[in-house]
C-alpha positions in Angstrom: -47.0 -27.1 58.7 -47.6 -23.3 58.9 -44.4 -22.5 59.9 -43.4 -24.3 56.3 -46.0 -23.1 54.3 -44.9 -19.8 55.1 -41.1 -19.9 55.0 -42.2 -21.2 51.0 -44.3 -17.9 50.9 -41.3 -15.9 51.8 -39.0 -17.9 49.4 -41.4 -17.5 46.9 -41.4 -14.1 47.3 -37.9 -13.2 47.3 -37.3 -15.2 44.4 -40.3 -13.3 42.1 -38.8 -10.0 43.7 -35.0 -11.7 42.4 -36.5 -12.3 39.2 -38.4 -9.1 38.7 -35.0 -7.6 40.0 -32.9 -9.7 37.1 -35.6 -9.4 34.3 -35.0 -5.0 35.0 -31.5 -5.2 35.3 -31.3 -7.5 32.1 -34.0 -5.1 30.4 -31.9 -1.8 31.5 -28.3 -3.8 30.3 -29.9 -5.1 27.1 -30.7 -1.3 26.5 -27.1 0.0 27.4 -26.2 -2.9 24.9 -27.3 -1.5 22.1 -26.1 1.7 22.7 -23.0 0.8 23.4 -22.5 -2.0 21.2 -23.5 0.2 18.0 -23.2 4.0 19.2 -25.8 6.9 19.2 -28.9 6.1 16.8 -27.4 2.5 15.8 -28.2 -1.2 16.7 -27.4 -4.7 15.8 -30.3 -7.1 15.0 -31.6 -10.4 13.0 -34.4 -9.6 10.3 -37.6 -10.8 11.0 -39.7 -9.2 8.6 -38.9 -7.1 5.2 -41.2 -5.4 3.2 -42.5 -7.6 0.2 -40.9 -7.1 -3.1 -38.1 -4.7 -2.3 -36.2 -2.8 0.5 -38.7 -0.1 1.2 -41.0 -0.2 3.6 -41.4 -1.4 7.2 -38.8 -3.9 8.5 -39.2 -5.7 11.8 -35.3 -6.4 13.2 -34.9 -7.8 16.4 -38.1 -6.9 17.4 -38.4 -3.3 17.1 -39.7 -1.7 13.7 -38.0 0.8 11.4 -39.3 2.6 8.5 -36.7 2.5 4.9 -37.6 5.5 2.8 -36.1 6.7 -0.5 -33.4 7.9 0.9 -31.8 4.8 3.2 -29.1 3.4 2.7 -27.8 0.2 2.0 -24.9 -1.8 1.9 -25.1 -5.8 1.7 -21.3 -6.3 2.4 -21.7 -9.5 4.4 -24.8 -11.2 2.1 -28.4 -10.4 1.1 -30.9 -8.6 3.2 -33.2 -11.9 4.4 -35.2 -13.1 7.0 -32.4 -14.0 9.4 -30.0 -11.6 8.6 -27.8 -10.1 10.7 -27.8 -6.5 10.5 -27.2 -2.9 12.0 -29.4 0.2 11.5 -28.5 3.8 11.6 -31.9 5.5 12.5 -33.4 8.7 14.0 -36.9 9.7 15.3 -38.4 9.5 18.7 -40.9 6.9 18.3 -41.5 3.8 16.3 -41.5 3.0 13.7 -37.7 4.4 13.7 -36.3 6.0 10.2 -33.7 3.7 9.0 -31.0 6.3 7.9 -28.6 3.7 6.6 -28.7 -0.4 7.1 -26.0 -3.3 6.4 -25.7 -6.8 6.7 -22.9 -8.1 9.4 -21.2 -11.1 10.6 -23.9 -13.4 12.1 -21.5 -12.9 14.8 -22.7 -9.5 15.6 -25.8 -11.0 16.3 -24.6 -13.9 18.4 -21.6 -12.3 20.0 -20.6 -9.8 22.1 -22.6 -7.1 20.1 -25.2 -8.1 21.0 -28.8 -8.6 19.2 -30.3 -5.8 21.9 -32.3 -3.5 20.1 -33.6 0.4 21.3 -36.7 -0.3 23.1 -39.8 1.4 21.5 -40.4 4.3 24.1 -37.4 5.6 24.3 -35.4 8.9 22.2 -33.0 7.3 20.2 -29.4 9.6 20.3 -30.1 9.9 16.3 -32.7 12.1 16.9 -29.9 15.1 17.5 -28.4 17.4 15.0 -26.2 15.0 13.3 -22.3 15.1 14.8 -20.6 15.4 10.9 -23.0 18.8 10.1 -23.7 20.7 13.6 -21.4 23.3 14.7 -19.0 22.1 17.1 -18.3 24.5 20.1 -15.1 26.2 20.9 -14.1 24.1 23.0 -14.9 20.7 21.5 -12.4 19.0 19.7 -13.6 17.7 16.4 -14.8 14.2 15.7 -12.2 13.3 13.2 -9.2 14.1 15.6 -10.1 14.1 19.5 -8.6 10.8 21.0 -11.5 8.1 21.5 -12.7 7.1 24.6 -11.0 5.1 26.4 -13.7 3.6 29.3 -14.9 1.4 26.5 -15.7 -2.7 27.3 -15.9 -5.6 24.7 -19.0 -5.4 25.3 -19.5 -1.6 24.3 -17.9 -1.2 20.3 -17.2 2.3 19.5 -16.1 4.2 16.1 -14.3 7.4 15.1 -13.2 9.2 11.6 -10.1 10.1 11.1 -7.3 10.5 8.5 -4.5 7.5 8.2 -1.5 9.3 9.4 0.3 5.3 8.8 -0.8 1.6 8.1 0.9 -2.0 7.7 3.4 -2.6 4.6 2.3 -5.2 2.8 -1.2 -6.1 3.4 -4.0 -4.4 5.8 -3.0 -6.3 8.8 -1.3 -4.9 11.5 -0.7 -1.7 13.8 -2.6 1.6 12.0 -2.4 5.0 13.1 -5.3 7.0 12.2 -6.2 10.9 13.8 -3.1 10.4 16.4 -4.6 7.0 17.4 -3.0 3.8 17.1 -5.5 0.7 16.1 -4.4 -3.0 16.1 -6.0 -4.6 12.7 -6.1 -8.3 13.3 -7.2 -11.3 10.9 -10.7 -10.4 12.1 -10.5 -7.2 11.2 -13.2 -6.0 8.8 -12.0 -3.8 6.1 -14.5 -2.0 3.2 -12.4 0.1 0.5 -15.8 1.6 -1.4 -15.1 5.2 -1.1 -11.5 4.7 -2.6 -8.7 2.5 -1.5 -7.1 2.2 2.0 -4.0 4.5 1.9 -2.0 7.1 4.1 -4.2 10.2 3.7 -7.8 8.3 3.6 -10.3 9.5 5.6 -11.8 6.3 7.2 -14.2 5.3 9.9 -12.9 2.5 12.6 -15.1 0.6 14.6 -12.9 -0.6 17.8 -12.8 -1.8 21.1 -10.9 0.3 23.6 -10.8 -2.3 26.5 -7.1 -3.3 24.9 -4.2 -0.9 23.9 -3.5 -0.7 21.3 -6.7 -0.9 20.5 -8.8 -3.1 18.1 -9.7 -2.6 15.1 -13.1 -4.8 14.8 -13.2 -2.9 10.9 -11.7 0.0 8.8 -13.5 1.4 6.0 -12.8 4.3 3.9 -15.4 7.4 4.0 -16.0 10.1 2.1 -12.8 12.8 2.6 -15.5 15.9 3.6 -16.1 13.0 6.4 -12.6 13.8 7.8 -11.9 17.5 6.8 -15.1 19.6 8.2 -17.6 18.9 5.4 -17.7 19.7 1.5 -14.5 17.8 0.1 -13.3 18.8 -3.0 -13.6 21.4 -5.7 -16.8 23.4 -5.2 -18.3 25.3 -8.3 -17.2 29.0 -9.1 -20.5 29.9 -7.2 -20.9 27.1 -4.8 -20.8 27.0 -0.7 -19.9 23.9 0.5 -21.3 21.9 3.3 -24.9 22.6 2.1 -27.3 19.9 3.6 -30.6 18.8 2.5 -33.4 18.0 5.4 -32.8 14.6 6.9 -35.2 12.5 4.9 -35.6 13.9 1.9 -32.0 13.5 0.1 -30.9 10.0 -1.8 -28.3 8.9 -3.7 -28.2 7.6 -7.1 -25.5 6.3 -9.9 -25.3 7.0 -13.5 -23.8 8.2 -16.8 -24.2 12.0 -18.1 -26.2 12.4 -20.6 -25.7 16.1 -20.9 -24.3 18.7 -18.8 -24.0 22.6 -18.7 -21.1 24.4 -19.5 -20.7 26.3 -16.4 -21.8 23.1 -14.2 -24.8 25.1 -12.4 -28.1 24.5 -14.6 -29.9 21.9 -16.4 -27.9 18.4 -16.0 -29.4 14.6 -17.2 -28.1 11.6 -16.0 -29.4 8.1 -17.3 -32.4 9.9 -18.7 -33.2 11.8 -15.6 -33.0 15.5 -15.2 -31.7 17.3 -12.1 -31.1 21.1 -11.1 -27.3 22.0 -10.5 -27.8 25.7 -8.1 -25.3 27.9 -7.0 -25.3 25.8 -3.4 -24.5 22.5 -5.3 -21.1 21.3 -4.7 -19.0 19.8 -7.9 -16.3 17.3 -6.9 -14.0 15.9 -10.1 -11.8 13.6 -7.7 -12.0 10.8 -10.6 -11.8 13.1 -13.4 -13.7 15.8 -15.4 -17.3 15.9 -16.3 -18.1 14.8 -19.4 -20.3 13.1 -21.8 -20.8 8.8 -20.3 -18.7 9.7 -17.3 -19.6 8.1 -13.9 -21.2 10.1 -11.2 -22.4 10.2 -7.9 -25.1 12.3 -7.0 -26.7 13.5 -3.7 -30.5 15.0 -4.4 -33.6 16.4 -2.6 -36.1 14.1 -3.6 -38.9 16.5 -3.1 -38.3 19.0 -5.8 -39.2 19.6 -9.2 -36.7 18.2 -11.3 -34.4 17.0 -8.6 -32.0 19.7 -7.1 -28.6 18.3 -6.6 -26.4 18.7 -2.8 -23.7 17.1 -4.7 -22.3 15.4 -7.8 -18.8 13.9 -7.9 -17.1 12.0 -10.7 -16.8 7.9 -10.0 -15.0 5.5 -11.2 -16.2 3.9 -14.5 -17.2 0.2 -12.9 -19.3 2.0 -10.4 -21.7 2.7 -13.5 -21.6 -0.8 -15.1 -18.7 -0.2 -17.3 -16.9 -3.2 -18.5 -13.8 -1.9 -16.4 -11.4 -3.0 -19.4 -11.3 -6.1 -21.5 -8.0 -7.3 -20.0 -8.1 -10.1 -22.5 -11.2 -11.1 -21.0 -14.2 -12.8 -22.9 -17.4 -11.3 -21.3 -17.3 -7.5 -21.7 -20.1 -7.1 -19.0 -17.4 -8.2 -16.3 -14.9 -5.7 -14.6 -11.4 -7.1 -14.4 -8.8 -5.8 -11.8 -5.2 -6.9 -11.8 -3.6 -5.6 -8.3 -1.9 -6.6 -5.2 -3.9 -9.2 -2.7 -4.4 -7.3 0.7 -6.4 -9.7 2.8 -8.7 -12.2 2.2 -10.6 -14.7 4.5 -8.9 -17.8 5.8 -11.5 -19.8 4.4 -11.4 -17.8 1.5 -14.8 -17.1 2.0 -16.3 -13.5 2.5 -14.1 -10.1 1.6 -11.3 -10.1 0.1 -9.6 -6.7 -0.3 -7.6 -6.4 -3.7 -5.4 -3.2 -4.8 -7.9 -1.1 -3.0 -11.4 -2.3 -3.7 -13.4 -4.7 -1.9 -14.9 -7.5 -3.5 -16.7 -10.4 -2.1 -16.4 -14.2 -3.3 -18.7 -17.2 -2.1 -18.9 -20.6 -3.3 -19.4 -20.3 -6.7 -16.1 -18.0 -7.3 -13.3 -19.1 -9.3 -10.3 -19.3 -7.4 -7.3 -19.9 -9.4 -4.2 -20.6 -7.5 -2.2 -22.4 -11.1 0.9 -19.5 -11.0 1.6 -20.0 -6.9 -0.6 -19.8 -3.8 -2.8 -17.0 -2.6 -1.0 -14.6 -0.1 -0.6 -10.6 0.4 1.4 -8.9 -1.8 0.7 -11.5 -4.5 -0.4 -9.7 -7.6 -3.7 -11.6 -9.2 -6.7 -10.5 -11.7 -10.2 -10.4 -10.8 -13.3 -10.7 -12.4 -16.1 -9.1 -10.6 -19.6 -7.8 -11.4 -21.0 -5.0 -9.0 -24.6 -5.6 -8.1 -27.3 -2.6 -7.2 -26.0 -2.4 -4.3 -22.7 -1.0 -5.2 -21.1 -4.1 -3.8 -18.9 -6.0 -6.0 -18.7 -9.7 -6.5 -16.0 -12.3 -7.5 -16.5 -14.4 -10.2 -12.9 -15.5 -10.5 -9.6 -14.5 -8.7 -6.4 -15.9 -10.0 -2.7 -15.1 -8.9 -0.4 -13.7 -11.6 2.6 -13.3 -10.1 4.5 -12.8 -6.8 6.1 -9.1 -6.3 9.6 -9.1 -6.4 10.3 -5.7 -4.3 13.9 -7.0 -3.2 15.2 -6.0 -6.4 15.8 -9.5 -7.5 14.9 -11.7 -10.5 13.7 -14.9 -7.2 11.8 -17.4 -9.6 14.5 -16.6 -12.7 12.3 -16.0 -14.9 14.3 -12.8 -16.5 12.2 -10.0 -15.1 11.6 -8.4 -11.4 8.2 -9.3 -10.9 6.0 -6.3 -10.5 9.0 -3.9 -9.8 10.2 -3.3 -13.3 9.1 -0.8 -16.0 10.2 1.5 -19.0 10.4 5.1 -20.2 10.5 7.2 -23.2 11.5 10.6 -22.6 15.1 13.0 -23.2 17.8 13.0 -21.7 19.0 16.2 -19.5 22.4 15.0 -17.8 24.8 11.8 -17.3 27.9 11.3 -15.9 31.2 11.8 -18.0 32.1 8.2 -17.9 28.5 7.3 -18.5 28.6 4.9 -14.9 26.5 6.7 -12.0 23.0 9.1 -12.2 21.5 9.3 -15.5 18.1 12.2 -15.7 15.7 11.5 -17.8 13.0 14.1 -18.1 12.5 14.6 -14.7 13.7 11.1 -13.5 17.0 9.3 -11.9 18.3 6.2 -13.3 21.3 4.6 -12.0 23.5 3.3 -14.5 25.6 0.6 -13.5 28.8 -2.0 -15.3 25.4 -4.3 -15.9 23.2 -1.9 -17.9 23.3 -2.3 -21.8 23.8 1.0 -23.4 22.9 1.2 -27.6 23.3 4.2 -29.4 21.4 3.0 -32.2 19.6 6.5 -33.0 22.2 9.0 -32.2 24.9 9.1 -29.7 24.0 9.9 -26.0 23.8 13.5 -25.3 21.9 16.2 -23.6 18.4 16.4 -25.4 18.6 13.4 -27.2 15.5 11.2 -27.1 16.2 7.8 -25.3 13.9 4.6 -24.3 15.0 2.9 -20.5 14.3 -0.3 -19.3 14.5 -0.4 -15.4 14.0 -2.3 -12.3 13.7 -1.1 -8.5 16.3 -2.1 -6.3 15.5 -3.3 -2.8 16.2 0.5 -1.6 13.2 1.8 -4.1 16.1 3.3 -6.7 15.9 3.0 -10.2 18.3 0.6 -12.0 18.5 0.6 -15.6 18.9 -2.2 -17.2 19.1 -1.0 -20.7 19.3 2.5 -22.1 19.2 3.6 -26.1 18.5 6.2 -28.3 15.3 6.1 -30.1 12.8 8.3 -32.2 9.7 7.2 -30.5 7.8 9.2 -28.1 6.4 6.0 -26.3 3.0 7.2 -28.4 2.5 10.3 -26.1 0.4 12.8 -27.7 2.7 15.3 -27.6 6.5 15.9 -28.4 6.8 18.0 -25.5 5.0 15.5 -23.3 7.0 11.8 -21.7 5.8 8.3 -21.0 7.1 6.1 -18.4 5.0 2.0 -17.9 4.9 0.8 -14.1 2.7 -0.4 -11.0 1.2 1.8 -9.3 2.4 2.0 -5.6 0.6 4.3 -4.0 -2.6 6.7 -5.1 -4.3 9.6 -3.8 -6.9 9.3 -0.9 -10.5 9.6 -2.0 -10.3 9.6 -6.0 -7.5 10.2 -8.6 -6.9 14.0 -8.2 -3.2 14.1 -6.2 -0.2 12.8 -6.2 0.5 9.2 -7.9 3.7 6.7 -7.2 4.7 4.6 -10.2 7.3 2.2 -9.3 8.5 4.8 -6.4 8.0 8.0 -8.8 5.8 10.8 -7.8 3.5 12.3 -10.2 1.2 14.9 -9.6 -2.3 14.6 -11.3 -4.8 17.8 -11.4 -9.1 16.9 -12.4 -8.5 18.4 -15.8 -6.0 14.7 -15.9 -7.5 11.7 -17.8 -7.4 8.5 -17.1 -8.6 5.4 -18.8 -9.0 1.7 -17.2 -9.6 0.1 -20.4 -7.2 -2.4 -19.7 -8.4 -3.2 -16.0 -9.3 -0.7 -13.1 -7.2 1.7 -11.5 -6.0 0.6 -8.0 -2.8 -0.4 -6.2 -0.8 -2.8 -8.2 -1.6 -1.5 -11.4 0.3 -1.6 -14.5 -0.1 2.1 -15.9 1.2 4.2 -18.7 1.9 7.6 -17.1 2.0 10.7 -19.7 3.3 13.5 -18.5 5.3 16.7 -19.2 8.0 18.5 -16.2 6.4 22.0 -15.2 8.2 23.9 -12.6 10.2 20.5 -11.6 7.0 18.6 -10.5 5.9 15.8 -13.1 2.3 16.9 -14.0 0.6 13.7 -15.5 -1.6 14.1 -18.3 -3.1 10.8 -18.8 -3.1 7.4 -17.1 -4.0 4.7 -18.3 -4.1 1.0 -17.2 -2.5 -1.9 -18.9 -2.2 -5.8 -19.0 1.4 -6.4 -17.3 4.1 -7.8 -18.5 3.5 -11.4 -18.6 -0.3 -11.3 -17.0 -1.8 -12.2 -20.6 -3.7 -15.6 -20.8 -1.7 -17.4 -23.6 2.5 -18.1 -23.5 4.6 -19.7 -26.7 8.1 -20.0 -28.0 8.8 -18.6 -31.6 11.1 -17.0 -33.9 10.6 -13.6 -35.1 9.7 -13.6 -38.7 8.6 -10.4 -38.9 8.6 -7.0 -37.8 6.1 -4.3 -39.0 6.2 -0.6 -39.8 10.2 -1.0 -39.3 9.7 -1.2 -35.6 12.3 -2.0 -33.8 12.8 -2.7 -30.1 14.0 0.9 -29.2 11.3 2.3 -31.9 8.0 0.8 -31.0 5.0 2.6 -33.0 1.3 2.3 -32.0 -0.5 -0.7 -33.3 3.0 -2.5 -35.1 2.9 -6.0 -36.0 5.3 -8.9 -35.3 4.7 -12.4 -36.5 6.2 -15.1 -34.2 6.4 -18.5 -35.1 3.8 -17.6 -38.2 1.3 -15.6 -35.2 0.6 -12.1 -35.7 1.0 -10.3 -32.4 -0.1 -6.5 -32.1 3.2 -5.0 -30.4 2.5 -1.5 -28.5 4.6 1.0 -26.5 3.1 -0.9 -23.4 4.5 -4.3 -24.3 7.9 -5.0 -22.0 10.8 -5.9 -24.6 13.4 -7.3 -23.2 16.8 -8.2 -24.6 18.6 -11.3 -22.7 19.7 -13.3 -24.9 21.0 -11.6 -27.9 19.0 -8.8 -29.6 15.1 -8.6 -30.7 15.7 -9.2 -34.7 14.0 -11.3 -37.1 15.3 -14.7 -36.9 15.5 -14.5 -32.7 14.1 -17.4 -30.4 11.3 -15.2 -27.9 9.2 -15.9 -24.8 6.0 -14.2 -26.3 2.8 -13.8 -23.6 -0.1 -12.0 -24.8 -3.9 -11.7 -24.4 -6.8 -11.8 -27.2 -8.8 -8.6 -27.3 -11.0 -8.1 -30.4 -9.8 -10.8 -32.1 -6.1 -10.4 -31.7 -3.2 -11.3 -30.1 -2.3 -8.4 -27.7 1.3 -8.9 -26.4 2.4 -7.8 -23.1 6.3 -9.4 -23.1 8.4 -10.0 -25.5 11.9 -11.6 -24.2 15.2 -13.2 -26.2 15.5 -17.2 -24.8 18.3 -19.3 -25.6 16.9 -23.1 -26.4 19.3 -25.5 -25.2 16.9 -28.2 -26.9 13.9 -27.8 -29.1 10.7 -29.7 -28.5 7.7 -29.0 -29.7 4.5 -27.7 -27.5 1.1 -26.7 -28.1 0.3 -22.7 -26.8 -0.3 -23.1 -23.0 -3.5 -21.3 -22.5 -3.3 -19.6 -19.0 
């Protein structure tokens, strides 16, 4: 009996000392967990407490507190900040409550999985605490951030991120093998992808969150960052008297959103934006990435929120949507909604969550409008959305509908007579062509190939050097310029200028970081300076876009003066079969002028240099059966394609509203 009662003190023993020995290690691994899992000053953790009636204030997340000032911030890309939430902070300090620097909302699988739902226990010095890496000097012998090669002793277990430039990415869609600073990522199905500080291109400066246990390695997500992020600090064009890289005291800047109201003429002064008045000094730093100040533009601005009236870090042109604009009618009914038309990227299995859309992220849930009538959703299928952006800056679906599938093979596939998303027309003079008129045709500052296929119409004067000529072209599956139809004309397209050319296409590729750089329309490079304009009236800029591209040749490089976006050909809402009874302002094909009528089957249409005329089946005259989609906008019929069909029977249909 002793000898028993004392073999169950000794087992009773070791196992307390076993547990106390588990319960440390577990304490010590949950610790390294949250370190690893997030990096210095970061941590993944549910919500279980918020401050009451907003987002500022204490918050309680997986059991360790954190104080949201002024100057946190936030991003709910995966759903709302509740109770429950998954989430990961960014905070500094060395004892609780924490600052919250910057906090999101993540997969509930962060919180579940192998990130873990650790959290930095309350004694201890949180990483954040240091100079932060993006504004200390590095020493000589460090190799920046942006570049150095990450670690490779990572586990799933411990998640790591870097910044760096995309030096290459997967062609179509997001998914795939990306390089980015020397580095190659795999981007997987799971891969989470943001586009809010400009689209996802070769050039972007972009932070990737990865695990290095596998090679390559993956890509758990890829968002795009600010390009001083990637380049040292203080992107873009400081003012005449600015130094760049000037940084406020942690704590006291924030961020804010809003239209100018008025400006000063040499930037640095007195500036108001949505009523409120900030300081511009000789240390702010002016950026016009998306554009020139102005009167209603869209801005950004960084701000010490502890003087008298607010002295600006920072102010940067945005895009118009991230102010509320109406980001184009589109042929849209509510005004209040952006509209997007532009390639499908990725999107969720399920369909649920982010989708990714000609460079801007927006999310849809349940009660999004998904609209698959004109073929199924895939990448590289060009579809409109309709989206609203909440406070957050995040923007949400309320309908997605496919348009139509690119045709980049240089093919008409579905035979419906144009080369889906690959296609396009100029206005501009002609500077050389062959002697037998078959081969290279330039046209101010552009190739077209002309081939026994292209329909040539001297309808305005023969074809010379410097005479004034409309092309309609497609790419072929190489990227080179077909024409399918060349003519002399009077009309300048509508540019503003005699001296200055237009060309209509989709936007293939855009600058990194804003709209200051070079442009590709429909494989075409154009090279666009701030003092550039450009308009999303018709939709916002992004990849996939249909564009009219002013521009004038300087030096050999095409220097765009405006861009502006367009319904494409055959995107509109409303299709019908009609003769032409009419053409107004004696427009003709060839000779479109700004704002001409043409009544078709007894509708008045509103015919621009944007709309896509094409001549099939005989010629556009009065009296000719046509294809006609269009859009209302304003109370009219806006048409985007016009196109000659032959009827082999006539029967008679009500307009098919799309």
């Amino acid at each position: 009996m002793h000898i028993a009662q004392r073999l169950s003190v000794r087992t009773i023993t070791a196992l307390a000392f076993l547990a106390v020995m588990m319960w440390t290690g577990l304490l010590y691994s949950q610790v390294a967990l949250a370190k690893g899992a997030a990096g210095d000053g970061k941590a993944y953790g549910l919500v279980e407490s918020a401050p009451n009636g907003g987002v500022i204030g204490l918050w309680v997340i997986g059991g360790v507190n954190y104080n949201a000032t002024a100057a946190t911030e936030f991003e709910a890309n995966e759903g709302p900040f509740v109770i429950g939430a998954c989430v990961k902070v960014e905070y500094a300090d060395t004892t609780t409550p924490f600052t919250a620097l910057k906090m999101q909302t993540e997969p509930a699988s962060d919180c579940n999985g192998s990130s873990g739902t650790s959290t930095p226990e309350a004694s201890e010095t949180p990483e954040a605490s240091r100079t932060p890496e993006s504004s200390r000097t590095p020493e000589a012998s460090e190799t920046p951030e942006s570049s150095r090669t990450p670690q490779s002793t990572g586990t799933p277990e411990g998640d790591e991120d870097v910044k760096g430039l995309v030096e290459s990415m997967p062609s179509p869609g997001l998914v795939g093998i990306w390089k980015i600073g020397g580095v190659e990522y795999n981007a997987t199905a799971a891969t989470h992808f943001e586009q809010n500080d400009g689209p996802l291109v070769v050039g972007a400066c972009v932070q990737v969150e990865y695990r290095s246990s596998t090679t390559p390695r993956t890509a758990i997500e890829i968002k795009t960052e600010d390009q001083g992020e990637c380049l040292g600090g203080g992107s873009g064009t400081p003012g005449a008297t600015g130094t760049p890289g000037t940084t406020s005291t942690p704590g006291t800047e924030a961020e804010v959103r809003g239209r100018i109201d008025s400006f000063p003429a040499g930037l640095v002064g007195d500036w108001v934006v949505n009523g409120v008045s900030y300081s511009a000094t000789s240390a702010t730093e002016f950026k016009e990435e998306h554009g020139a100040f102005g009167n209603n533009v869209c801005v950004k601005i960084h701000y010490n929120t502890t003087s008298s009236p607010f002295v600006m870090r920072e102010i940067e042109t945005e895009q118009d949507f991230r102010c509320g604009g109406s980001g184009g009618s589109g042929g849209g009914d509510d005004s209040s909604e952006n509209e997007l038309y532009g390639l499908l990227q990725s999107f969720p299995a399920d369909m649920i969550g982010t989708w990714n859309v000609g460079g801007v992220s927006v999310e849809v849930d349940a009660s999004t409008e998904l609209d698959q009538e004109h073929g199924p959703f895939d990448v590289g299928v060009t579809v409109k959305v309709h989206f609203t952006v909440d406070t957050n800056g995040v923007s949400h679906a309320t309908e997605i509908e496919t348009k139509f599938d690119r045709e980049d093979d240089g093919r008409d596939d579905d035979g419906n007579g144009s080369v889906d998303g690959a296609e396009g027309h100029a206005f501009g003079l002609l500077e050389s062509l062959p002697a037998d008129k078959m081969g290279v045709w330039a046209i101010s500052g552009v190739d077209y190939t002309v081939n026994a296929s292209t329909k040539l119409k001297e309808n305005n004067g023969s074809f010379a050097v410097g005479a004034r000529v409309k092309v309609e072209y497609y790419l072929d599956a190489n990227g080179g310029r077909i024409a399918h139809e060349i003519e002399t004309t009077s009309s300048t397209g509508d540019a503003s200028s005699a001296d200055h050319f237009k060309v209509f296409g989709f936007v293939d590729q855009m600058p990194a970081g804003g709209f200051v750089g070079t442009w590709l329309i429909n494989n075409t490079s154009f090279e666009a300076a701030s003092s550039a304009q450009f308009k999303e009236e018709h939709g916002i800029l992004g990849l996939g876009a249909y564009v009219a591209v002013e521009y004038s040749v300087q030096n050999g490089v095409n220097q765009v003066h405006e861009i502006e976006t367009h319904v494409p050909p055959g995107a509109g809402s409303d299709d019908s079969v009609g003769k032409i009874e009419s053409i107004g302002n004696g427009a003709t094909a060839a000779n479109v002028s700004a704002g001409a009528t043409w009544n078709i089957g007894g509708v008045n249409y509103t015919v621009s240099a944007a709309t896509d005329l094409k001549e099939l089946n005989g010629d556009l005259v009065v009296g000719a059966t046509v294809l006609v989609n269009s859009y209302t906008a304003n109370g009219a019929q806006v048409a985007t394609q016009i196109r000659t069909i032959q009827l082999d029977s006539q029967i008679l249909l009500p307009i098919v509203k799309r």
